[in-house]
N, C-alpha and C positions, 0 to 999 in steps of 0.2 A: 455427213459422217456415216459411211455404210459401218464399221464397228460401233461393238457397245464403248464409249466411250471409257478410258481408265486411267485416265490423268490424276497424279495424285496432286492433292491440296495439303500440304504438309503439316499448315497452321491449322487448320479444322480438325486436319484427322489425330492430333494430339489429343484435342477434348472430346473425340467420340474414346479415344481407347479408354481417357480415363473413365469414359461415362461405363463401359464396357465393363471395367476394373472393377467399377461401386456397383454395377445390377449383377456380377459373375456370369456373363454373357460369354457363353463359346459358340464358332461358329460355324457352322457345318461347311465342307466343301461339296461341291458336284458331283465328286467324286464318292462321297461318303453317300449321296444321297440315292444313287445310282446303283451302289453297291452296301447294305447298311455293315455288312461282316466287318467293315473298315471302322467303325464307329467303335473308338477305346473303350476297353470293358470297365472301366470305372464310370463312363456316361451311361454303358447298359445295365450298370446296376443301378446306379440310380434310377434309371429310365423305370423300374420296378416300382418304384414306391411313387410314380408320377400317372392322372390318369390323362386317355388321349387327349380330350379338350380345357385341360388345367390351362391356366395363363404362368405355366412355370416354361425360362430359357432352355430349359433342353430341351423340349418339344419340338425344337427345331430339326434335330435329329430326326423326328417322326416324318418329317417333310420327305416323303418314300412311300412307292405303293407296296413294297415289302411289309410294311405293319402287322401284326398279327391281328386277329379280326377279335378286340375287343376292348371296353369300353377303359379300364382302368390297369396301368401296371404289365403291359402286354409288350414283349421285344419286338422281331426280327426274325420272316421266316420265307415262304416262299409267296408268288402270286397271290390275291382275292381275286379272281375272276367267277362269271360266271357264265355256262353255255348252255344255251334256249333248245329244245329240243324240236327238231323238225318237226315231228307234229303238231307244235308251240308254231312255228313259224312258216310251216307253207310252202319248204325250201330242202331239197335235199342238202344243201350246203350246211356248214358245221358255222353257226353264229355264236362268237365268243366275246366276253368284254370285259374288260379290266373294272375292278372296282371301286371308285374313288370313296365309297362312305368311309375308310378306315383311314383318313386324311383327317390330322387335327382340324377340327372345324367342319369335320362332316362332308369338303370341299374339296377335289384337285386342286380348286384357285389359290390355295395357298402355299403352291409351291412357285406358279405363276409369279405373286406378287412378290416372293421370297427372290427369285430371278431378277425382279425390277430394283427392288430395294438395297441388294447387299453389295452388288460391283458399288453404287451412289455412298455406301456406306465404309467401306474397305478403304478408298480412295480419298475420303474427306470430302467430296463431291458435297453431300448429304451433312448436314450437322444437327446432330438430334437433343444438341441441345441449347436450339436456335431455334429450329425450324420444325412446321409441321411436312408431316408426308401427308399427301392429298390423293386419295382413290377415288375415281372415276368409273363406275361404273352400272349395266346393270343387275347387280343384287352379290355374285359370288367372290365376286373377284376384288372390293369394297370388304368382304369380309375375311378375304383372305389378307390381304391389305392393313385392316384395321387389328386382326389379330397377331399377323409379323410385326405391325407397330410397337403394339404394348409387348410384344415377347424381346424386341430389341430396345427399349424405352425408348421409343421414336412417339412423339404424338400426331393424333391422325384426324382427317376430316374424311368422312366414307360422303360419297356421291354418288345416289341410285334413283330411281324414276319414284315418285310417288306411289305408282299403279304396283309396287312389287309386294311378295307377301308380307301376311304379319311377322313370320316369322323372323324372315331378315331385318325388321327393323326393330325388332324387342331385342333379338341379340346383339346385334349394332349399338343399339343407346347405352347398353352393361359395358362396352369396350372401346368404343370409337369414341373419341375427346370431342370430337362433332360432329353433326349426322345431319346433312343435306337433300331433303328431299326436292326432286327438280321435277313438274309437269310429265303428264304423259304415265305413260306402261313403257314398255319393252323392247320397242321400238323406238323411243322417241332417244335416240343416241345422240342427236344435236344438241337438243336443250341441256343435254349431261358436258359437251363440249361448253357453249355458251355461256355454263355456270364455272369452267376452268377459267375461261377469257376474264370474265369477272374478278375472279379469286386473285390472279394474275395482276391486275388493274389497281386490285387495291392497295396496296403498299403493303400489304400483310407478309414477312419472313417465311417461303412456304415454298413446296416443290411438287410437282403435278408430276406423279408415273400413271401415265396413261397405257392402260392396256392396250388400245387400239396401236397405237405406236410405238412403246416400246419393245426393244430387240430383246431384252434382258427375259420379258414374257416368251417370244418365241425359242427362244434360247433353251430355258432349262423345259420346255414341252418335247423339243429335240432331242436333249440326250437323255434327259430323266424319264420322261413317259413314251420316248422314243425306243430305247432300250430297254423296257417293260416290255413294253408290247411284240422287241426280238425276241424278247427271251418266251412269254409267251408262246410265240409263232411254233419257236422251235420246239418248246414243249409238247405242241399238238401235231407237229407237221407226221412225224412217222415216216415211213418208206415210201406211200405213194403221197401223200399229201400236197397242195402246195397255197400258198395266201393269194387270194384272189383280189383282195381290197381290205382297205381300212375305211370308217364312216363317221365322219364328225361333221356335226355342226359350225361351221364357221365363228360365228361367234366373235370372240375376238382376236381369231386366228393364231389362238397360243396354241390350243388340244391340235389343230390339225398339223401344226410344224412337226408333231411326230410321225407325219406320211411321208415329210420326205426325208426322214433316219431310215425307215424302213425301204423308203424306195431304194434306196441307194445300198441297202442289204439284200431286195428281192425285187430285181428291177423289172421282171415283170409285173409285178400287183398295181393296182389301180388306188388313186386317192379320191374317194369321193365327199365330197362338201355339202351338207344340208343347210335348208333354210325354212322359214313359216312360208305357206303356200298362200296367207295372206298379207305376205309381204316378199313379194318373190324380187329383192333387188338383181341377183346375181342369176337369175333364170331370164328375167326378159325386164330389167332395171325399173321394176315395180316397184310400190309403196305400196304399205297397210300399216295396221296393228293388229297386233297377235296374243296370243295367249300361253306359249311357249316361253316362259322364261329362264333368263341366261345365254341366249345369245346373238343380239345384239340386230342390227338391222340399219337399211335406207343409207349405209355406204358399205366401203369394201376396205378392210382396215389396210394400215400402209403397212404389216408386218405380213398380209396373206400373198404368198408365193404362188401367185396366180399362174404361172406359168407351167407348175408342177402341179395343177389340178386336173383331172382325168372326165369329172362326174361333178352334176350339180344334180339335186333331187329337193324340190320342196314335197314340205311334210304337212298335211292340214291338223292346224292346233284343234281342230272339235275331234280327230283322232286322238291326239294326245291326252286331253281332256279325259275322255269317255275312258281311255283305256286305263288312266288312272284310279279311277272309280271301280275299272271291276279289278284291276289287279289288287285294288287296296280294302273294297267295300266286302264286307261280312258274304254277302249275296255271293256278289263277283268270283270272290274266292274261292267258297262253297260249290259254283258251277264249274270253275275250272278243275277243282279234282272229282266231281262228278265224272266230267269228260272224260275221264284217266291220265290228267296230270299228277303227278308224285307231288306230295303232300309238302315234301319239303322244297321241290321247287318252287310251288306255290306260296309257301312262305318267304321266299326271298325275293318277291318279289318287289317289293317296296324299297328293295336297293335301286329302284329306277324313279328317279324326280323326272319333271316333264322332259328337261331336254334329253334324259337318258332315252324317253320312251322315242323320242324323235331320233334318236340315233339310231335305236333298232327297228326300228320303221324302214331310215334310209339304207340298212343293212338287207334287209330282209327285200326291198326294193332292187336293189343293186346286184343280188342273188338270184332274183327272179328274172331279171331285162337279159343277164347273161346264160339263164338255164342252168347254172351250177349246180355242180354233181357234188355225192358225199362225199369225194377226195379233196372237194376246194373249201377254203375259210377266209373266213370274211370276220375281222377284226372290229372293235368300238370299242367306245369310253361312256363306262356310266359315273360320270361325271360328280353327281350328288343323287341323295337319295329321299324317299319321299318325307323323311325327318321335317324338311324346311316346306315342305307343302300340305299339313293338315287343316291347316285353316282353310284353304283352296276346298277342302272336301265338305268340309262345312259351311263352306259359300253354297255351294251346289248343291248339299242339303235342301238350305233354304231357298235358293231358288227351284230348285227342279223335283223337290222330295225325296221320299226312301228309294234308294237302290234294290231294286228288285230283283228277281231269278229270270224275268222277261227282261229286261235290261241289260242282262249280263248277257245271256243269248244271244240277242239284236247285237250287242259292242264288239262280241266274240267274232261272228260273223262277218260285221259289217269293215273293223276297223282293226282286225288282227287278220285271218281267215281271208279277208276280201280286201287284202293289201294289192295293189295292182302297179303297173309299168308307167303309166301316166306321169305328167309333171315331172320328168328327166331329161337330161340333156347330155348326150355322150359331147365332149370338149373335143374340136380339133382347135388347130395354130390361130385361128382369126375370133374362134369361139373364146379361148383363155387372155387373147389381150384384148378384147371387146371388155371382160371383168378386168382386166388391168387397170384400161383407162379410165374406168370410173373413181379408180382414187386420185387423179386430175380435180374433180371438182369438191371432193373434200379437203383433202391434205395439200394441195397446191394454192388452191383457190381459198382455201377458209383457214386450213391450221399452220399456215408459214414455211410449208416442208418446198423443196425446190424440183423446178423441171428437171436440172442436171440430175440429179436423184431418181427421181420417179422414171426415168429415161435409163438409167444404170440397174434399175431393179429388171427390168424388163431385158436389155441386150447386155449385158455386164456379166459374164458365166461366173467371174469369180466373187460377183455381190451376194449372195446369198452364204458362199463356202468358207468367206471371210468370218463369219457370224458364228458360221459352226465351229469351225475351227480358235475359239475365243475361250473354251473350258482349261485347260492347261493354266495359261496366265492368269486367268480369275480366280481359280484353287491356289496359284502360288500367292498372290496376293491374300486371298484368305488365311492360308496357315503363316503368311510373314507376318498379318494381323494379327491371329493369333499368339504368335510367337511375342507379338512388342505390350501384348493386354497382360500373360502372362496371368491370365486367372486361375485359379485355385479352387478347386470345387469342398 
């Protein structure tokens, strides 16, 4: 099935509306989410008296990087981005990135898992009040997952690596109906598989949206954070301007399906794909473990449009690491506006969680290999923010001690300042389906997906535009939903 599939179940989808009816559940379209001005002004008044990470149903609404940047009762306005300054980064190029902390949840991945969740739930596919929904991941997309759950009264099982922070699992256990921790850190994406196969096995009424696989993920990363990042483009392009590349960590190939919204608006920019440089799968079909978490490792998901990849860049997690500490540590800080960074840029910087710092890394990479002047821009996603990594700073604490003004120097230098070309791969034709056929031996060989498939993603021109072109029907379906719930606010 290259669609997201939308078969309605007629019987099911009875007792989700009424379930819909008793929690006064409305439900956002694509369309709304894409564009919030659409969003009926009786949801945006109440939206007022709701704050972002409340467990109340309109929040669902929120699921938009249009959010206004604040913590309780905030609408609907333009972009949160933020742009690094060349000095900041080494690069005459103009590095900008959209801001995911003002996403209920702290998280992009909650619009991710709102993508996977609601075609299953519109359709009666999904019955929430039967069945668990079951997230698979490791660490955001579980919480993104766990809190569309309880926002839709779906119950949830979240699944993430043992090795992830504290933070994700104190919030998880307040939300998630149950919380699976599977071997391993951030890398270990199999044993996160092998606990579905389980779940599956058991007789248990339950339904796995897998990030790695499902369309419904790449989907709303496509037009929702895909047309952010347009509209961005165009905000900054100007008269001579033009977008040189977009920089995501692969991941679970939901954030990067907005390379190819944009490619197909500026078909010359480049998509380039990051990974941990201690676990370089898609650079030279390496294994490690890493310290980069959130995105994902040791296959190649069955939704990443390997054919539309330009660039592969591994990022070394003791960079990501160290630059954590001085962007976030007292010291760190205090040396950067030493430097003559603006004080307030300095403060924002803690809108970058690890993988953010890995995206501007491979940003700032990808600027430097092509020489980029200040007319070019080079786009990213900070994805979360260091909210969900403070205990990580206090590991490091205690392992390595006080962060110093020598520290911050050495990190400046070594791991911002002495960013270099290495560990890149410009992709021609043999380089992009060489990462193709590594999803052969996950998805063919281990998760039941078929050759005729994996064979069609690859030569099938219309397999990918089939996916995209699926928003229209999904929206109608949503507001006919709507229309038979008939809720009342």
């Amino acid at each position: 099935m290259t669609r997201i599939d939308l078969t309605v179940m007629h019987d099911r989808l009875e007792r989700t509306l009424q379930r819909v009816r008793d929690r006064k559940i409305i439900i956002p379209t694509f369309a709304q989410q894409r564009d919030p001005s659409l969003v009926p002004a009786d949801i945006q008044n109440r939206l007022k008296e709701i704050g972002l990470w409340d467990l109340h149903a309109l929040n669902l609404f929120r699921i938009t990087w249009h959010n206004e940047p604040k913590p309780f009762g905030g609408l609907f306005g333009g972009l949160n981005y933020l742009e690094f300054p060349s000095s900041f980064t080494g690069t005459e190029a103009r590095i900008v990135a959209l801001v995911g902390k003002w996403f209920p949840t702290g998280v992009h991945k909650v619009g991710a898992a709102f993508g996977c969740l609601v075609p299953r739930l519109i359709t009666g596919q999904f019955d929430p009040t039967t069945q668990k929904a079951v997230w698979p991941s490791t660490g955001n997309y579980c919480r993104g997952g766990a809190y569309d759950s309880y926002l839709l009264a779906c119950k949830s099982v979240a699944i993430l690596p043992e090795g992830m922070s504290k933070e994700r699992f104190d919030w998880l256990r307040n939300v998630a109906d149950e919380v699976i921790a599977t071997p391993g850190t951030e890398s270990n994406v199999k044993e996160i598989f092998d606990k579905c196969w389980e779940l599956r096995r058991s007789g248990e009424d339950l339904m796995i949206f897998n990030q790695f696989d499902e369309f419904g993920n790449y989907l709303w990363h496509y037009l929702i954070s895909g047309d952010a990042l347009e509209e961005l483009a165009h905000k900054l392009l100007g008269e001579k301007g033009q977008l040189a590349g977009f920089a995501s960590a692969t991941g679970s190939a939901g954030t990067i399906a907005a390379g190819d919204y944009l490619k197909q608006k500026f078909p010359g920019m480049k998509i380039i794909a990051s990974e941990a440089l201690q676990c370089p799968t898609l650079l030279n079909n390496g294994f490690g473990a890493h310290r980069i978490e959130g995105i994902g490792d040791k296959h190649v998901p069955w939704i990443h449009n390997s054919k539309n990849t330009d660039f592969i860049t591994a990022i070394d997690d003791n960079a990501v690491v160290n630059l954590a500490r001085l962007f976030n540590e007292p010291e760190g800080k205090q040396h950067l506006i030493d430097s003559g960074f603006e004080e307030d840029f300095v403060n924002q910087l803690d809108l970058l969680g690890f993988s953010s710092i890995s995206n501007l890394l491979t940003a700032i990479k990808f600027a430097k290999f092509y020489e980029l002047g200040e007319n070019d821009i080079v786009l990213t996603v900070l994805t979360d923010s260091m909210e969900l990594y403070q205990s990580r700073l206090t590991e490091m604490h205690e392992e390595f001690g006080q962060y110093s003004k020598e520290n911050a120097i050495a990190d400046e230098a070594r791991y911002l300042q002495g960013v270099t070309t290495d560990y890149m791969e410009e992709l021609g034709y043999w380089d992009r389906k060489r990462i193709h056929n590594l999803k052969y031996y996950t998805w063919v060989e281990q998760q039941g997906r078929t050759y005729e498939e994996i064979m069609a993603q690859w030569y099938e021109p219309d397999y990918w535009l089939e996916i995209q072109a699926q928003q229209p029907e999904i929206d109608a379906l949503i507001e006919e939903f709507n229309h038979k719930a008939k809720v009342q606010l």
